[in-house]
C-alpha positions as CSV (number, residue, x, y, z in Angstrom):
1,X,3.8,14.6,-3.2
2,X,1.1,12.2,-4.0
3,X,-2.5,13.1,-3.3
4,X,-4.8,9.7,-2.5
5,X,-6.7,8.3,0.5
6,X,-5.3,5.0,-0.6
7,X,-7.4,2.1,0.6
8,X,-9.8,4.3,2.5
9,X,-13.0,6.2,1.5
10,X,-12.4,8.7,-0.2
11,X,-13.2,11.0,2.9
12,X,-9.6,10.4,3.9
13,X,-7.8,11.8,1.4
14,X,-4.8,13.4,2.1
15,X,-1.2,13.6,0.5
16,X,2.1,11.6,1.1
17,X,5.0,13.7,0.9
18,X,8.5,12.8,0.0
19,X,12.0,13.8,0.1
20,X,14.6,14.2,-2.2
21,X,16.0,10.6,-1.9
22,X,12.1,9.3,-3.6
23,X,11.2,8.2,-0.3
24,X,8.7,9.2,2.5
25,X,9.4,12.3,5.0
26,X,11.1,11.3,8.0
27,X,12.6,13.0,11.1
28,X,13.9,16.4,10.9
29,X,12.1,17.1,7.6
30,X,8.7,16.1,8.1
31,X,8.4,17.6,11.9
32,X,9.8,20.7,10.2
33,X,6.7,20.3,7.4
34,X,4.1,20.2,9.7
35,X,5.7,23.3,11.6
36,X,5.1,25.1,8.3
37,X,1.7,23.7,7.6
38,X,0.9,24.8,12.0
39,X,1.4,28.5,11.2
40,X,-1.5,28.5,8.7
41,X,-4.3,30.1,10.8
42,X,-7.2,29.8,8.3
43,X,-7.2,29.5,4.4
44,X,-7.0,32.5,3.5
45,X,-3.1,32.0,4.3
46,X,-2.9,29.5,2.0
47,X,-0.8,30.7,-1.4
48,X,-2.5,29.2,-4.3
49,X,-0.1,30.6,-6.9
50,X,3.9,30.7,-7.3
51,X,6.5,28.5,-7.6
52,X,5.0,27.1,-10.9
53,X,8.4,26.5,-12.2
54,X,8.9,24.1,-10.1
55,X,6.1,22.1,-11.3
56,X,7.9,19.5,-14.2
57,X,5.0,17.6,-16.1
58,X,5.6,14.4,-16.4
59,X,4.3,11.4,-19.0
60,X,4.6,8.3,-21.1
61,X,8.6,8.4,-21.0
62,X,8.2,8.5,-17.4
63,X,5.5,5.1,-17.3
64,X,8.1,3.7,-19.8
65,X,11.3,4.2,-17.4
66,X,9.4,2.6,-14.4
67,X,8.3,-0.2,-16.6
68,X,12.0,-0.5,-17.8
69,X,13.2,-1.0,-14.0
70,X,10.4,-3.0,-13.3
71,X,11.3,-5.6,-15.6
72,X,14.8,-5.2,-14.6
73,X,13.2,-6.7,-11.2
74,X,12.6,-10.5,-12.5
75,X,15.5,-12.9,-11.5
76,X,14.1,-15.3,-14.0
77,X,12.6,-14.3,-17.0
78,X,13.5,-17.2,-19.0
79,X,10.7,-18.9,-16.9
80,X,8.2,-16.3,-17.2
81,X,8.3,-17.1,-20.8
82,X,8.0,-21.0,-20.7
83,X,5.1,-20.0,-18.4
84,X,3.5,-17.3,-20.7
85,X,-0.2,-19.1,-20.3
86,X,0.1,-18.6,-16.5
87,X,-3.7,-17.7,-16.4
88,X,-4.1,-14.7,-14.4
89,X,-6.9,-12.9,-13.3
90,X,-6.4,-8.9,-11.8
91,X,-8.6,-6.5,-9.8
92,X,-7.8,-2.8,-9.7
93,X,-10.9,-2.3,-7.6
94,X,-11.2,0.6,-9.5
95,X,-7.6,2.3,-8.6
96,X,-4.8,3.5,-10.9
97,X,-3.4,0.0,-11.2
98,X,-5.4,-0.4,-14.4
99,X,-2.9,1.7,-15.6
100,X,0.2,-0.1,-15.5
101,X,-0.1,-3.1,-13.7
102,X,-1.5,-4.9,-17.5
103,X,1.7,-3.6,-19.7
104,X,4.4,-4.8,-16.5
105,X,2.5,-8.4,-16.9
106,X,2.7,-7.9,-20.7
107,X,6.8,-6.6,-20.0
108,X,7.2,-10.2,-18.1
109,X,6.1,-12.0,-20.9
110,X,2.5,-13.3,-19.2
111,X,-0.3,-13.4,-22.1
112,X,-3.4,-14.9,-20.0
113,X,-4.4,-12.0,-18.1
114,X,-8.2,-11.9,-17.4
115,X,-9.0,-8.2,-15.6
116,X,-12.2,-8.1,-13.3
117,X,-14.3,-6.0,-15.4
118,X,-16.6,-4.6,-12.6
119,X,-13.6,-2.9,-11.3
120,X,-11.4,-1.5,-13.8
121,X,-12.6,1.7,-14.0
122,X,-11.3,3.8,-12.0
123,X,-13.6,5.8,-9.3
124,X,-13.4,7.0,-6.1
125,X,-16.8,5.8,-4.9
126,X,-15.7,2.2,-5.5
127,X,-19.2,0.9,-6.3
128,X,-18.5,-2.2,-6.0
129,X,-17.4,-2.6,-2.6
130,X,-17.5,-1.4,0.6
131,X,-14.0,-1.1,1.5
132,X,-11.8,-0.7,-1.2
133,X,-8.9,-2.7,1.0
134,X,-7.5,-5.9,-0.8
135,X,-6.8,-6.8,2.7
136,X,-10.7,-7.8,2.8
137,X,-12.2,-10.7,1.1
138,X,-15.0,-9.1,0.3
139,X,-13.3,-6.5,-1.4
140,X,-11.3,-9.0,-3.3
141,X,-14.8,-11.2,-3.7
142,X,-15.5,-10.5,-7.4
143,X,-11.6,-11.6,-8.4
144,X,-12.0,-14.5,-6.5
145,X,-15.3,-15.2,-8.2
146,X,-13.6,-15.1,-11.5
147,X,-10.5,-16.8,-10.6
148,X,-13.0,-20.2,-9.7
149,X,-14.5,-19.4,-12.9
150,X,-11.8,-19.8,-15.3
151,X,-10.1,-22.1,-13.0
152,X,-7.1,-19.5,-13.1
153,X,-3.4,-20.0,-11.3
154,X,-3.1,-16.9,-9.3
155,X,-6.0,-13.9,-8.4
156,X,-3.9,-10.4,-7.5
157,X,-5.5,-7.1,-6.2
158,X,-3.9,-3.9,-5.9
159,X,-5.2,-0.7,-3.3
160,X,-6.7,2.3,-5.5
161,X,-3.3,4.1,-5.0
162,X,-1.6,0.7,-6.3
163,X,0.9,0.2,-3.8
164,X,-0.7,-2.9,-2.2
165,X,-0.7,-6.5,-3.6
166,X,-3.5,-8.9,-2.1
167,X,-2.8,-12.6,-3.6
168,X,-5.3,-15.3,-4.0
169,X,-4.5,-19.0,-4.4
170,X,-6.1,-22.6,-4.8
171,X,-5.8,-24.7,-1.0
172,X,-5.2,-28.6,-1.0
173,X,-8.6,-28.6,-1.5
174,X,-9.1,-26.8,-4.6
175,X,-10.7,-24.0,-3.0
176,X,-9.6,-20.0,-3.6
177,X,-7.8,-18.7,-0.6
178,X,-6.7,-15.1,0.4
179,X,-2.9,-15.2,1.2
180,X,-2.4,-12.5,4.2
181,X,0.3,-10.1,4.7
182,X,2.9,-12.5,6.4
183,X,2.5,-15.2,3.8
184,X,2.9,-12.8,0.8
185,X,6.2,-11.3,2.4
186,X,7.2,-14.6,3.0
187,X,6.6,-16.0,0.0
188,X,8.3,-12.5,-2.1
189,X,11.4,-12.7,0.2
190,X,12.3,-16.4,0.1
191,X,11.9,-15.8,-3.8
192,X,14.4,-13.3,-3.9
193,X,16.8,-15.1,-1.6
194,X,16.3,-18.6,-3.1
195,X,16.5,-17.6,-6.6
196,X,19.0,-15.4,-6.1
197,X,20.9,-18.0,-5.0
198,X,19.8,-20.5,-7.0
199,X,20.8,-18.2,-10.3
200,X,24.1,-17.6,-8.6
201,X,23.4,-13.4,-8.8
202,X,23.0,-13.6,-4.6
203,X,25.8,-11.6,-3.8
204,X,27.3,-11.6,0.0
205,X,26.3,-8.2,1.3
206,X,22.7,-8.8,0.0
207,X,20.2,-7.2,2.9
208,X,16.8,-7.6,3.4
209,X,14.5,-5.2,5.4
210,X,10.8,-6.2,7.4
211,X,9.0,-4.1,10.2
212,X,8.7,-5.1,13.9
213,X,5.3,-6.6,13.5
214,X,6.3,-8.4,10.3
215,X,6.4,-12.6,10.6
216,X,9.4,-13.3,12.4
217,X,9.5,-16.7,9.7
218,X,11.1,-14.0,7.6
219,X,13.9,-14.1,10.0
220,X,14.4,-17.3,10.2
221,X,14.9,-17.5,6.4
222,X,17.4,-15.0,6.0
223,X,19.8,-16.6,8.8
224,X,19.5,-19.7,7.2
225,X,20.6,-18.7,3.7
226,X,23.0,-15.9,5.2
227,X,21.3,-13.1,4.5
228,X,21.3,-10.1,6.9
229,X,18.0,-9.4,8.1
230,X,17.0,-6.0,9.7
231,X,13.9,-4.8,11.2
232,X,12.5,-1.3,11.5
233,X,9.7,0.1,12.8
234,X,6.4,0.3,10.9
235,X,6.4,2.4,7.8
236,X,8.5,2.4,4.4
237,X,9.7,5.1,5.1
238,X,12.2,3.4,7.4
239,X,12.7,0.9,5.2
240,X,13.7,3.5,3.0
241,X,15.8,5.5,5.7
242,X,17.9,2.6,6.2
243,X,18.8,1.3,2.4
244,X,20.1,5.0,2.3
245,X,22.5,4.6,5.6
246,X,23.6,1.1,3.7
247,X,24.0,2.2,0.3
248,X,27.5,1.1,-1.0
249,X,27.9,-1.0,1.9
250,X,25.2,-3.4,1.6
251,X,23.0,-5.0,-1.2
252,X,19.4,-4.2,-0.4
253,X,17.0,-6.5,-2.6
254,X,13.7,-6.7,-1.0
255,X,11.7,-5.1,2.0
256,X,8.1,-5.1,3.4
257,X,5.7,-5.6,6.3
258,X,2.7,-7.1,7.1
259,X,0.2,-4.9,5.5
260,X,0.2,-6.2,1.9
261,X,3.3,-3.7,0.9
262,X,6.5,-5.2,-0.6
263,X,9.4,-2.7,-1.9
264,X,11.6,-4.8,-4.3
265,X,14.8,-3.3,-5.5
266,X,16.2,0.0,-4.4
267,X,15.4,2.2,-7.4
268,X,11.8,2.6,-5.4
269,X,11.7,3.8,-1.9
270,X,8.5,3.5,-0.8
271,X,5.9,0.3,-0.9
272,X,4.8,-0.7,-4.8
273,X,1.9,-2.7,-5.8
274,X,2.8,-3.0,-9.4
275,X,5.9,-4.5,-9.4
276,X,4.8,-6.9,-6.5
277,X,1.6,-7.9,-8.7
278,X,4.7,-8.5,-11.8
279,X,7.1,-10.7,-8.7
280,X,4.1,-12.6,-7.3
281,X,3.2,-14.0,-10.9
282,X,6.8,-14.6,-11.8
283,X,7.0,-16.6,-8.3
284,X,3.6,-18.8,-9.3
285,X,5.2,-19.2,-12.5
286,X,8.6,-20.3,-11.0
287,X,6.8,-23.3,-8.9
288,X,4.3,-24.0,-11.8
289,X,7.3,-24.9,-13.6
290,X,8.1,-27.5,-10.8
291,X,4.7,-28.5,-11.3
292,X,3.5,-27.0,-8.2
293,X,1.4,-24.0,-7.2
294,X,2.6,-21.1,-4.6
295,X,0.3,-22.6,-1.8
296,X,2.7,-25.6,-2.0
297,X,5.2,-23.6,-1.7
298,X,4.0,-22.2,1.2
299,X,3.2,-25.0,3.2
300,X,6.8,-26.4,2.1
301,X,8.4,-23.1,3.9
302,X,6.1,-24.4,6.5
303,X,7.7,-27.6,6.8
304,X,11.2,-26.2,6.3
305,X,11.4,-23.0,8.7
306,X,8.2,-23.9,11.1
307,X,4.8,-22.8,10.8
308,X,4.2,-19.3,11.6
309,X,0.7,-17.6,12.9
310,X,0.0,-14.3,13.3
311,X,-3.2,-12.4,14.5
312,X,-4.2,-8.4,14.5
313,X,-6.4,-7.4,16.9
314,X,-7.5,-3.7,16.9
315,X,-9.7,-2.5,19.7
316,X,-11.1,1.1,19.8
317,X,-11.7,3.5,22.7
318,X,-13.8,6.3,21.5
319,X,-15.3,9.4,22.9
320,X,-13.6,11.8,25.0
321,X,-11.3,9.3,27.3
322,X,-10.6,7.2,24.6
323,X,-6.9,8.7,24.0
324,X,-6.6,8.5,28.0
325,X,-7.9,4.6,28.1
326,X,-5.3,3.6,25.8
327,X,-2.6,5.5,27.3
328,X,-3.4,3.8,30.2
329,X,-3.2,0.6,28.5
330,X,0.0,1.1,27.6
331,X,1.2,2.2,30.7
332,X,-0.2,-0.5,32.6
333,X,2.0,-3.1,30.0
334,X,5.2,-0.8,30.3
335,X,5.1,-0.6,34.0
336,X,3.9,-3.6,35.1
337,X,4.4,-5.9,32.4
338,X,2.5,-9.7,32.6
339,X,5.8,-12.3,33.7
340,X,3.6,-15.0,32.3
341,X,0.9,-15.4,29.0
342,X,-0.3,-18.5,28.2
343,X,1.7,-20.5,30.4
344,X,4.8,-19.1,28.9
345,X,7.4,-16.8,30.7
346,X,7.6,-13.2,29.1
347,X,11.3,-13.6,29.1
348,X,11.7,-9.5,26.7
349,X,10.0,-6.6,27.1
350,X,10.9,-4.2,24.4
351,X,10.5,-0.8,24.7
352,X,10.1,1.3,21.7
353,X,9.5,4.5,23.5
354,X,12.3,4.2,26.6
355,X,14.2,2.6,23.6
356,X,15.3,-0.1,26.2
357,X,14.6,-3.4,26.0
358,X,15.1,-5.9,29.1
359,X,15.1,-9.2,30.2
360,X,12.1,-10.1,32.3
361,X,14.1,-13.3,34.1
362,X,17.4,-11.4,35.0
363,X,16.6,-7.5,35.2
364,X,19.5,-7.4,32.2
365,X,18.8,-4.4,29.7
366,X,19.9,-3.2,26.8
367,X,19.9,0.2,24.3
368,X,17.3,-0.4,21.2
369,X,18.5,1.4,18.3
370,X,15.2,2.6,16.6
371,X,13.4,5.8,16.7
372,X,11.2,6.2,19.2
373,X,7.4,4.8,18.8
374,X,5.0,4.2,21.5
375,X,4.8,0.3,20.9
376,X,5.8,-2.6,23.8
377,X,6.9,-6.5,22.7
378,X,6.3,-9.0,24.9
379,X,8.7,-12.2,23.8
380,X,7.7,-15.3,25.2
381,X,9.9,-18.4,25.9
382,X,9.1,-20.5,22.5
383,X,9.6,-17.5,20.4
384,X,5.8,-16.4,20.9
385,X,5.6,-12.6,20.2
386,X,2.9,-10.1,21.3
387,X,2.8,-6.3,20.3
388,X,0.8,-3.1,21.3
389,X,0.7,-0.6,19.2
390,X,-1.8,2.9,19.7
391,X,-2.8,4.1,16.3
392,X,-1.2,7.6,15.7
393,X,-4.4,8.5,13.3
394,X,-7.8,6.7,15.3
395,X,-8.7,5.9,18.4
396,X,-7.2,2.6,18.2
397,X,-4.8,0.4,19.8
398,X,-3.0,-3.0,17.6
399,X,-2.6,-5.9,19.2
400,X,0.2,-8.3,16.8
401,X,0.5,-11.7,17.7
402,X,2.8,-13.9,16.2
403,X,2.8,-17.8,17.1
404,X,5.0,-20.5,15.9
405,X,5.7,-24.3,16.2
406,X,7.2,-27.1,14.0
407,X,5.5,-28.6,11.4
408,X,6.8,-32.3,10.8
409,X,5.2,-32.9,7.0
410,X,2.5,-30.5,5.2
411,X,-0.2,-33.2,5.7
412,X,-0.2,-31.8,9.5
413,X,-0.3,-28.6,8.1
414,X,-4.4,-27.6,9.0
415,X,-4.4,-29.6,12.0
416,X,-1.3,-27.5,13.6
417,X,-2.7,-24.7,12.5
418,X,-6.0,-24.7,14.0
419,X,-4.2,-25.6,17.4
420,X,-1.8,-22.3,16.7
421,X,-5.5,-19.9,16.5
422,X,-6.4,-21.5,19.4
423,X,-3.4,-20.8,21.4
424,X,-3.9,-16.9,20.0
425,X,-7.1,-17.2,21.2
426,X,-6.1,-18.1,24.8
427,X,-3.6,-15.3,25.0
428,X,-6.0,-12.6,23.8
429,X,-8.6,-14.0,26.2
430,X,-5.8,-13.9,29.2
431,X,-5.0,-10.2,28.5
432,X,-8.6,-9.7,27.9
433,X,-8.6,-8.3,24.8
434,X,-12.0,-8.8,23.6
């Protein structure tokens, strides 16, 4: 069990519990949890002694073992150390990566780490920001500040619970940009997989593992190099579920989704910041070696695979109908789903719930072998995708949209991507999604 409210204030925090296989709670052992935890009628049910001998302190061997495995993770070390002065700059924002995340850097080999000082103390009023979410910029403002100042290579930022990685880069243009979700993955998978390869340690049941709302580029890139590719719905925990129905058959070397969580290796089984932070700086230190930086290399996948968009758009229905208006939504979209967005025919619907999917154009459908979840996909001719998912903890529902096209040299690179929001921005207007 691990207590934290993660990248939330700290007026969320709960526990994560986990099974005997290191890994998150899923179907029949966390519905049979939560029956347990239902028959507590008030506190004074609750047992707040026994079973302390099942309580097993851990410490410093522990950090060490992790650290050991987490090193084990780097395909090329021999380049981490020609790149030793890789000049890194690293925000906790005032989470437990302080901890660890320094001595895996050191592990790699890197010597030029510069820590945000405003934020690496830990404390759960994170003074310093409003959100303590590397997903926002200005949560990840003072790193980026730093990383101009010293003119550094690569700016990471783990969550407070450290499981998180937020990457900042230089552009074309010298400025610091914030890498999003579907670029890091990208970016951490094709590493794997090309290096992999390129070290000749790829072996041919090697397996990777995104979610459903997770840059279909990543896709792309596994078919090409002949990797098998699987996707799962949202959550590590099936991630985690399905490297243990594959173990001994296939060779499971990286997973993640498009909220900033990367699971490299299988000794972990759930999402881990510090051993992403350790990969991304081994990747920056791999093309820095080539004399390039990882925005090259991202705008060089670009050109390779075709440039990928994607867009999250939450919208929230509060108040005593909001649960009702965004059933309704989703009803509306299951029922009578759109044959048309943007000029495009919706040629899929998939249906996570019905676990059917079908195709619009020829009534054809098909069995969908996931667990059910209340989320639709709407795949559009062109390889466009859109998907609705109702939060299961607010009184929200996710929009996903995922856009592609080709990208002929990385000199057309802002260009076709300004023309990529735009056609988000048509689609979202259309389904009126304001």
């Amino acid at each position: 069990m691990v207590c934290t409210a993660s990248h939330n204030p700290k007026e969320y925090n709960g526990y994560k519990a986990y099974w005997d296989d290191g890994a998150q709670m899923v179907p029949p052992h966390d519905k049979n949890v939560i029956k347990e935890v239902e028959k507590i009628a008030s506190v004074d049910d609750v047992k707040w002694t026994g079973g302390e001998a099942n309580i097993i302190s851990i410490g410093k061997t522990m950090d060490d073992d992790y650290l050991n495995m987490v090193k084990s993770l780097s395909v090329y070390p021999d380049i981490c150390k020609a790149q030793a002065d890789l000049k890194i700059v690293y925000t906790p924002i005032h989470g437990t990566g302080i901890v660890l995340v320094p001595r895996a850097l050191e592990l790699f080999g890197f010597t030029n780490v510069h820590i945000v000082e405003e934020q690496s103390i830990p404390d759960g009023n994170f003074p310093t920001v409003i959100y303590p979410n590397p997903e926002e910029t200005e949560a990840m403002s003072l790193g980026l500040k730093k990383a101009a100042a010293l003119d550094a290579d690569i700016l990471l930022g783990t969550d407070p619970d450290a499981d998180r990685v937020a990457i900042g880069v230089k552009n074309k243009k010298g400025e610091w940009v914030l890498l999003n979700g579907n670029q890091t993955a990208v970016l951490a998978f094709n590493y794997m997989i090309e290096a992999r390869k390129a070290k000749g340690i790829a072996q041919p049941n090697d397996m990777v593992i995104k979610t459903i709302v997770t840059t279909g580029m990543i896709d792309v890139i596994a078919k090409a190099n002949g990797v098998s590719c699987y996707n799962v719905l949202t959550g590590f925990k099936w991630i985690a579920k399905l490297i243990k129905d594959k173990e001994h058959k296939e060779n499971y070397i990286i997973g993640g989704e498009e909220s900033f969580g990367l699971m490299i290796g299988d000794r972990i089984r759930d999402k881990d910041g510090i051993s992403a932070v350790a990969l991304s700086c081994e990747m920056a230190a791999y093309e820095k070696n080539k004399g390039r930086t990882l925005y090259d290399k991202m705008i060089d996948l670009y050109v390779q695979y075709g440039l990928y968009k994607e867009t999250l758009v939450s919208i929230t229905k509060k108040g005593m109908n909001g649960a009702k208006e965004i059933a309704a939504m989703m009803e509306g979209y299951r029922n009578n789903p759109p044959s048309v967005i943007d000029g495009a025919a919706v040629v899929e619907l998939l249906d996570y719930e019905l676990q059917i999917g079908k195709n619009i154009q020829n009534g054809e459908t098909w069995t969908i072998d996931q667990p059910k979840s209340n989320v639709l996909q709407f795949v559009l001719a062109g390889g466009a995708i859109i998907s609705a998912r109702p939060s299961g903890t607010e009184p929200k529902i996710k929009f996903y949209f995922s856009v592609n096209a080709k990208l002929e040299n990385a000199d057309d690179f802002e260009a076709a991507e300004k023309l990529l929001d735009k056609k988000i921005k048509r689609i979202v207007d259309e389904m009126g999604l304001k």
